[in-house]
C-alpha positions as CSV (number, residue, x, y, z in Angstrom):
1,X,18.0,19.6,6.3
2,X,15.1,20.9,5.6
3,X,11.8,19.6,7.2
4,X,8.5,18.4,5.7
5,X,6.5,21.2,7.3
6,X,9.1,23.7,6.1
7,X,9.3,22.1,2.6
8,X,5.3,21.6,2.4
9,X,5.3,25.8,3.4
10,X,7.7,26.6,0.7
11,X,5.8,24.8,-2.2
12,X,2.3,26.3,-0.7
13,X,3.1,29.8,-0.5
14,X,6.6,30.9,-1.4
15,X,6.7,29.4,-4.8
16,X,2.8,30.6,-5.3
17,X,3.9,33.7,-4.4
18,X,1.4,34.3,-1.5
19,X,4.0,35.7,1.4
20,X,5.4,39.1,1.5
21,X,8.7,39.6,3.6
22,X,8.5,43.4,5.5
23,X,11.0,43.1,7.5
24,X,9.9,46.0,9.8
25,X,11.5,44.5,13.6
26,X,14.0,41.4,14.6
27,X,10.3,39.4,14.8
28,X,10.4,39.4,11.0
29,X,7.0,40.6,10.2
30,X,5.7,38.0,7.1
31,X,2.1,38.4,6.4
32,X,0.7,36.9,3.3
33,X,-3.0,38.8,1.8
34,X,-6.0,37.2,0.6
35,X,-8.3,39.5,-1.0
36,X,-6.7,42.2,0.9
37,X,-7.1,40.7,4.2
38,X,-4.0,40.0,6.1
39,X,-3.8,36.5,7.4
40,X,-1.1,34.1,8.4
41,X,-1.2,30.0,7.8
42,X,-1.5,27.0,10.5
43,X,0.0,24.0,9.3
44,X,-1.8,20.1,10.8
45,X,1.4,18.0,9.0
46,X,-0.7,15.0,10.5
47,X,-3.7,15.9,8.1
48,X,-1.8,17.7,5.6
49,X,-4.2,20.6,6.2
50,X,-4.1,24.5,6.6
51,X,-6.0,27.2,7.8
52,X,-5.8,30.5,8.0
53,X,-5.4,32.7,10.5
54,X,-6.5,36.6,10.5
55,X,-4.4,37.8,13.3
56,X,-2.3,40.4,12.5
57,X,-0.2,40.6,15.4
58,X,1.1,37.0,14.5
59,X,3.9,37.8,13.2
60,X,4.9,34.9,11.3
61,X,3.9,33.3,7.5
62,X,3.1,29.8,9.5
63,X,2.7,28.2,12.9
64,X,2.6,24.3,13.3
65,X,4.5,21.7,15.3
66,X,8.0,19.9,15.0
67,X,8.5,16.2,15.6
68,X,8.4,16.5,19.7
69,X,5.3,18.5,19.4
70,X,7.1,21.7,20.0
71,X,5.4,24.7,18.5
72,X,7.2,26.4,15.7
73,X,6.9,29.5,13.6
74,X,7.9,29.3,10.1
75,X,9.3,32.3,8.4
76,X,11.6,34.0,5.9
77,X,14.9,35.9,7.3
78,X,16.7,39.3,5.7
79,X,18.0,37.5,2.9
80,X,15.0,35.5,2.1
81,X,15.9,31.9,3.4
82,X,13.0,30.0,5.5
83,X,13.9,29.6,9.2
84,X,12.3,28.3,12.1
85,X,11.8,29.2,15.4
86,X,10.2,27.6,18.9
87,X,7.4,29.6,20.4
88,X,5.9,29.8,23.4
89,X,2.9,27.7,24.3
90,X,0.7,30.7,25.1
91,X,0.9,32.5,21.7
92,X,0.6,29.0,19.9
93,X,-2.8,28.3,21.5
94,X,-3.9,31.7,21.1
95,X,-3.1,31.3,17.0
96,X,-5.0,28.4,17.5
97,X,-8.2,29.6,18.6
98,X,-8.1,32.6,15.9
99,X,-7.9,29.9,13.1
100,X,-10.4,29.8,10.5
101,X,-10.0,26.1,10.4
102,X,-12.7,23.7,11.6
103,X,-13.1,22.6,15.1
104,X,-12.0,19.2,13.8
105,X,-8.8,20.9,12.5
106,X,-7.9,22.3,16.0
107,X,-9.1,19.5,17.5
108,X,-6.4,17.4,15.5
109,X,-3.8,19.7,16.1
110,X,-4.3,19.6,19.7
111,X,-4.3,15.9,19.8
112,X,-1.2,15.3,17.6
113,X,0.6,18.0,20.3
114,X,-0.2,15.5,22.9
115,X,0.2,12.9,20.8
116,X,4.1,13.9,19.8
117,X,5.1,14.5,23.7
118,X,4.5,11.2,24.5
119,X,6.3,7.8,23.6
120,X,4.5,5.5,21.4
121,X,6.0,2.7,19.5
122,X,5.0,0.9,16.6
123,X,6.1,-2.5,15.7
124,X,4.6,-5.6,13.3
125,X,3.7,-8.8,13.7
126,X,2.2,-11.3,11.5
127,X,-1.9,-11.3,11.9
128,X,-2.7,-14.7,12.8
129,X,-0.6,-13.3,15.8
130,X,-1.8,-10.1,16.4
131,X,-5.5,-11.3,16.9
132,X,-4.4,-13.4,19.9
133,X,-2.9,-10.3,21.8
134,X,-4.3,-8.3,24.3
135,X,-5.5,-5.7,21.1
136,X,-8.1,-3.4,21.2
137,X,-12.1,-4.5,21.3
138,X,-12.3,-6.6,18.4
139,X,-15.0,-9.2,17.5
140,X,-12.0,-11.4,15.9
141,X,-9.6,-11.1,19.2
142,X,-8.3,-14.9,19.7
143,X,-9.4,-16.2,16.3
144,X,-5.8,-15.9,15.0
145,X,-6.0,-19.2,13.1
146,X,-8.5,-17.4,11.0
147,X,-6.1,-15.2,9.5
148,X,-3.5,-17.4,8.6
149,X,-4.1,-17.2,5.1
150,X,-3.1,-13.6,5.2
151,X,0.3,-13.5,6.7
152,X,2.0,-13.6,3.7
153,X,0.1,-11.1,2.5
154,X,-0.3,-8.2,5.3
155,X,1.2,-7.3,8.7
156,X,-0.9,-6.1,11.7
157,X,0.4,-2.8,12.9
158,X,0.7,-2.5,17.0
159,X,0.7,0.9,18.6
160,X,2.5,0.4,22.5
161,X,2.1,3.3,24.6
162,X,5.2,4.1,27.0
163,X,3.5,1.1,29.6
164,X,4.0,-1.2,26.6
165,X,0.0,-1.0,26.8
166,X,-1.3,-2.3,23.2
167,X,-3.4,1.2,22.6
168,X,-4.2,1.0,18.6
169,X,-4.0,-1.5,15.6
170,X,-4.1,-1.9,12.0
171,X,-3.7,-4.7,9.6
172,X,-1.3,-2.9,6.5
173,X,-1.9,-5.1,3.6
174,X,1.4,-5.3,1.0
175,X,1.3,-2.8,-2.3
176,X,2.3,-5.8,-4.2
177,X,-1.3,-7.0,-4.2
178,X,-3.3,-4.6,-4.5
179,X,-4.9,-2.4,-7.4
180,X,-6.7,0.9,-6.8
181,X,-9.0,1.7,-9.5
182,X,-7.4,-1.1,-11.7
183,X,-3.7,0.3,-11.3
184,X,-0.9,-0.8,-9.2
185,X,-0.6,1.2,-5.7
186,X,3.1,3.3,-5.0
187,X,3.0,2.4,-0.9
188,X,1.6,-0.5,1.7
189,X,-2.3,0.5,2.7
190,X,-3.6,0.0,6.1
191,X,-7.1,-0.8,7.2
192,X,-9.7,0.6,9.3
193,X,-7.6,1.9,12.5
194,X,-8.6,0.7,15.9
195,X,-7.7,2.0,18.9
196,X,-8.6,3.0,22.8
197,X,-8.9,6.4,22.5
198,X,-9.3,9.6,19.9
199,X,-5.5,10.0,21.4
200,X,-4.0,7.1,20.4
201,X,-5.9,6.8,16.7
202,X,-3.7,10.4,15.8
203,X,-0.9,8.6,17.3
204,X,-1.3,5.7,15.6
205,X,-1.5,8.1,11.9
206,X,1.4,10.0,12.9
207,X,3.4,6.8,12.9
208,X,2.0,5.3,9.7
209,X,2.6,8.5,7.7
210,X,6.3,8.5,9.0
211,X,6.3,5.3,6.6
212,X,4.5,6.6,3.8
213,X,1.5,4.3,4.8
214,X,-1.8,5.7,3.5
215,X,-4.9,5.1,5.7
216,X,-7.7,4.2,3.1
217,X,-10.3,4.2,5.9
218,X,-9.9,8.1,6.7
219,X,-10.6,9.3,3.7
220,X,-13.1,12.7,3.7
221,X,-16.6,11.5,2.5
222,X,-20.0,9.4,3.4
223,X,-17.7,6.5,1.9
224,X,-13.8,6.5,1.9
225,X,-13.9,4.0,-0.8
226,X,-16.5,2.3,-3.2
227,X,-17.5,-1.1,-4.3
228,X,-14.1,-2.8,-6.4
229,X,-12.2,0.4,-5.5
230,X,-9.5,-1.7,-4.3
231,X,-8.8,-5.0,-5.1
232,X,-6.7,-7.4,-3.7
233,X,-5.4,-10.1,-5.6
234,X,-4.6,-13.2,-4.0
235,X,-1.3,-15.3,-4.8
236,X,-2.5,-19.1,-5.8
237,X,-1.5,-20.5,-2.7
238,X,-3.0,-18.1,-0.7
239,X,-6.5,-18.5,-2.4
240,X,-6.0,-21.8,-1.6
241,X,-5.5,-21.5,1.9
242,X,-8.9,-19.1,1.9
243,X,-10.7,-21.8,0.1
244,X,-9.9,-24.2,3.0
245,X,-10.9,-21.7,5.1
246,X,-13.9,-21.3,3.7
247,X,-14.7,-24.3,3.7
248,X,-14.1,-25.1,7.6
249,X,-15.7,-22.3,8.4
250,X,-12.3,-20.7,9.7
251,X,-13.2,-17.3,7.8
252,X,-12.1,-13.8,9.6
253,X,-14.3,-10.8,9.3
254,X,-12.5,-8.5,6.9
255,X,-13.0,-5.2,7.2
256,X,-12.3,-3.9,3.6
257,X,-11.5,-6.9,1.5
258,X,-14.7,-8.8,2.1
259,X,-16.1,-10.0,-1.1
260,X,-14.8,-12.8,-3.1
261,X,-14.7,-13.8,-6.7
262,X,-13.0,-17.2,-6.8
263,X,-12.5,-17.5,-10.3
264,X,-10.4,-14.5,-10.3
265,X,-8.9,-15.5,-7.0
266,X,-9.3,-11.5,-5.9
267,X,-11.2,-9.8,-2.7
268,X,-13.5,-6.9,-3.9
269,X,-13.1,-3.6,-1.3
270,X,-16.7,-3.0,0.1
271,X,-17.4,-0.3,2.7
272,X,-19.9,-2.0,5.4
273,X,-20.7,-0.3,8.5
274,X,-24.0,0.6,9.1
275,X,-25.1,-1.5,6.3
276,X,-24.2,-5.6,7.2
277,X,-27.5,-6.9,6.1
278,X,-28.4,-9.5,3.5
279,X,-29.8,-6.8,1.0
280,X,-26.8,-4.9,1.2
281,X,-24.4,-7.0,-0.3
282,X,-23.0,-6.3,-3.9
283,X,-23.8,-9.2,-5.4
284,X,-22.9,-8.3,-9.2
285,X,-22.8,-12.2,-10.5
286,X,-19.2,-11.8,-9.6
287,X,-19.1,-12.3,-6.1
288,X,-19.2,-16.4,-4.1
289,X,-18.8,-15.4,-0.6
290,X,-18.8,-12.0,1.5
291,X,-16.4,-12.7,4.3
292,X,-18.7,-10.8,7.2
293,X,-19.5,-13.0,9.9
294,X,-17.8,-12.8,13.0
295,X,-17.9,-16.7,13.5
296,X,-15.8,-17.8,10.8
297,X,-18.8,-18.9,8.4
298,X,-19.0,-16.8,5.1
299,X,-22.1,-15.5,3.5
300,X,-23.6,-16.9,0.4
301,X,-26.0,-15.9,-2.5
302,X,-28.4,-18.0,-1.2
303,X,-27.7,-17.6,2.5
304,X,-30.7,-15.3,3.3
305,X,-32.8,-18.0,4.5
306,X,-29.9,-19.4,6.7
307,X,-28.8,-18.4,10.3
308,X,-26.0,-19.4,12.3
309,X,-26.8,-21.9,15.1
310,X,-24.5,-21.2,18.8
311,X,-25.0,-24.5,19.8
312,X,-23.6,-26.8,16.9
313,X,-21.9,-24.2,15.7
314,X,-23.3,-24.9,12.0
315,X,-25.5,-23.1,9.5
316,X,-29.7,-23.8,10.0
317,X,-32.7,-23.1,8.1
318,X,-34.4,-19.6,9.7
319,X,-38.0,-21.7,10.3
320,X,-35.9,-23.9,12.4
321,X,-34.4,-21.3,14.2
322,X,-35.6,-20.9,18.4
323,X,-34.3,-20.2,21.3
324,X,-34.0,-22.1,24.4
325,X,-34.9,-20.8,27.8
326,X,-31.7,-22.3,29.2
327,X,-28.9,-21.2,26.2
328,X,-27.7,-18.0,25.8
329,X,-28.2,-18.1,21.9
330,X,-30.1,-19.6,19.1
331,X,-30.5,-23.4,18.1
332,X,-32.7,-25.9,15.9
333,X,-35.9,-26.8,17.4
334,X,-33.9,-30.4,17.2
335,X,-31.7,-29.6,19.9
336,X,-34.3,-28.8,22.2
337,X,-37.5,-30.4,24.4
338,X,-40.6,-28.6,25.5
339,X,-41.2,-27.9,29.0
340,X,-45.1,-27.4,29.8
341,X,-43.8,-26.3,33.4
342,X,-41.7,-23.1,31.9
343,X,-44.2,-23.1,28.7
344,X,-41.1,-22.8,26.7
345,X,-38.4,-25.1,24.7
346,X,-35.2,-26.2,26.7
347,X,-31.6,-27.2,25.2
348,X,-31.6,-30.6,25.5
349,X,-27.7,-30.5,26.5
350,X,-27.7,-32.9,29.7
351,X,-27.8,-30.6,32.2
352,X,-32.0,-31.0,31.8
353,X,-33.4,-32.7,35.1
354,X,-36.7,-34.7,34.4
355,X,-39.8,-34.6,36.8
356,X,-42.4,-36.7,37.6
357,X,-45.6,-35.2,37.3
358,X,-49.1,-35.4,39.5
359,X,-52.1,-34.7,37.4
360,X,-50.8,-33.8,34.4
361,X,-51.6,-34.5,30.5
362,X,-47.6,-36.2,30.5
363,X,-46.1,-38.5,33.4
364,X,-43.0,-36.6,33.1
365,X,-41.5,-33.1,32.5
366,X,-38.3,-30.8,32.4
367,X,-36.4,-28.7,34.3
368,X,-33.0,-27.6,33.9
369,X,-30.0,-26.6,36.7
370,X,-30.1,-23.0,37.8
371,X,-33.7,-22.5,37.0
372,X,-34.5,-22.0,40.4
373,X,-37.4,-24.4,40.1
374,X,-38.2,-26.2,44.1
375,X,-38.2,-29.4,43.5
376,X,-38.8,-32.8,46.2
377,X,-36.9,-35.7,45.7
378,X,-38.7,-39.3,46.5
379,X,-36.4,-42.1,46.0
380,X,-34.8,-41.7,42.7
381,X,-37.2,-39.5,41.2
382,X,-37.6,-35.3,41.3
383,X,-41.3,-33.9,41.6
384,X,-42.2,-30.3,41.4
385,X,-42.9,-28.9,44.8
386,X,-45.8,-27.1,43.6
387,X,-47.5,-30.1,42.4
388,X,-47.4,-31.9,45.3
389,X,-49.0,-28.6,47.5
390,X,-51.5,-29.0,45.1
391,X,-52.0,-32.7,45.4
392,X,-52.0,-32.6,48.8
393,X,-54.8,-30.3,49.0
């Protein structure tokens, strides 16, 4: 049976009648000529990209890989019917570095070689799943719940490496749902690709493209996609379960379908790196909510002016917005007491020790556990050390 790289050769350059057979020695000596230069063709099957290759001691129309990452020269025999053959490592890397192609290209190349001698598995699992494994860095790793909504809708891709390490993942959202420039999509899509290493990302492609899986994030380009590119339409129960979501603030991050219309009941595809401020957004009187927060909450048209408070876990007015000496985060001023001591605000979250002061405007101040403040206890009551130095003198 004929191979992809073999067929993807024979459709390039055979049937555009590039490659010219002189059969001069048993090496088969195939050159094709662009503008009377000799040259010879390097195949990335991963990228579906070629370059070209002025060596003329090559020998052979093409040079790329098989599927254990073997190098292989592509050529026509006596009769004219396309062979292939292994070749050594040596000549392969030296065909390589006489490419034409970018260093990207060879870069690639070199990586799916690597990547095609080792043993990766993929396998799926639903995403409200996925998100609680040990994945890749990911601001949404162990809010599965937030993704329940989706599981009916998309799969998250898992990349294992021969360790059964979890290297790269993916969520591959179902062709059934989703429109590309207002017409119905052929295969599944998957998302932005995340992974460990530059390694296991061409891994992780080669495996998707063995299933016909288009990666919409890898697209050439500043953007891979535009505003309403893609749209993904949401089944009626499913919208409802986002709704709820929504509303409990239970929201994921989405990478790509981020913006809702909730009349239509369909997520817009927006593009957002670099770019996740207010300002940004596409609001086009179509959209209710842009589903970029990390904490489940959901950003609205008239959110500008609110912040997300760590402590109570609730959306606040910016004015309102401080932050304690003794929180890792941002509060309302509500939440908090001043300290004249520390000249600053403290969380008022129990774990704040009040001292009796000597000659101060107030009888009493704050402290909190772990501040490192020395304090003197006298019956039931704590005084700052300093103060009573002072007093003393």
């Amino acid at each position: 049976m004929e191979s992809l790289t073999t067929a993807k050769f024979k459709s390039r350059f055979i049937e555009a009648g590039r490659v010219l057979s002189l059969v001069e020695t048993k090496k088969q000596r195939v050159w094709g000529r662009l503008e009377s230069v000799a040259y010879v063709a390097l195949y990335d099957s991963l990228q579906d990209k070629w370059a070209l290759v002025r060596n003329k001691g090559a020998g052979y129309p093409c040079y790329s890989l098989d599927d254990k990452g073997n190098p292989i020269a592509i050529y026509l025999d006596r009769l004219g019917n396309l062979r292939e053959r292994t070749l050594k490592q040596d000549l392969f890397m030296q065909i390589l570095e006489t490419s034409e192609g970018s260093q990207e290209f060879r870069e690639n190349l070199r990586a799916l070689q690597n990547v095609l001698k080792h043993n990766y598995s993929l396998s799926f699992v639903k995403p409200s799943l996925g998100y609680n494994l040990d994945i890749p860095t990911s601001c949404q790793k162990g809010k599965g719940s937030f993704f329940k909504w989706v599981d009916d809708i998309a799969k998250m891709a898992i990349l294992t490496d021969n360790n059964g390490k979890i290297v790269a993942r993916c969520l591959i959202w179902d062709k059934e749902n989703i429109e590309h420039n207002g017409e119905p999509i052929k295969n599944d899509i998957a998302d932005r690709l995340y992974y460990n290493e530059g390694i296991h990302k061409v891994a992780l492609k080669n495996e998707l493209k063995k299933l016909g899986i288009d990666c919409i994030w890898e697209k050439t380009g500043d953007r891979p996609f535009h505003y309403a590119e893609y749209i993904l339409n949401l089944p009626e129960e499913i919208q409802e379960e986002l709704d709820n979501a929504i509303r409990y603030s239970r929201a994921p991050f989405m990478d790509t379908f981020n913006h809702y219309n909730r009349e239509r009941g369909v997520l817009y595809s927006f593009h957002w790196p670099d770019r996740l401020d207010y300002d940004s957004f596409e609001w086009d009187g179509s959209v209710d909510n842009v589903l970029l927060y990390t904490d489940g909450g959901v950003y609205n048209e008239d959110d500008d002016d609110k912040v997300w408070d760590d402590y109570n876990g609730e959306r606040i007015d910016r004015e309102d917005v401080v932050e304690p000496l003794n929180f890792n985060g941002i509060t309302h001023r509500d939440n908090c007491i001043y300290s004249e001591y520390h000249d600053a605000l403290l969380l008022d979250d129990g774990d704040l020790i009040t001292v009796r002061v000597v000659g101060g405007h107030w009888d009493c101040d704050y402290t909190y556990n772990g501040s490192g403040v020395e304090l003197v206890e006298v019956g039931d009551e704590f005084y700052f050390l300093d103060d009573l130095k002072r007093f003393k003198a």
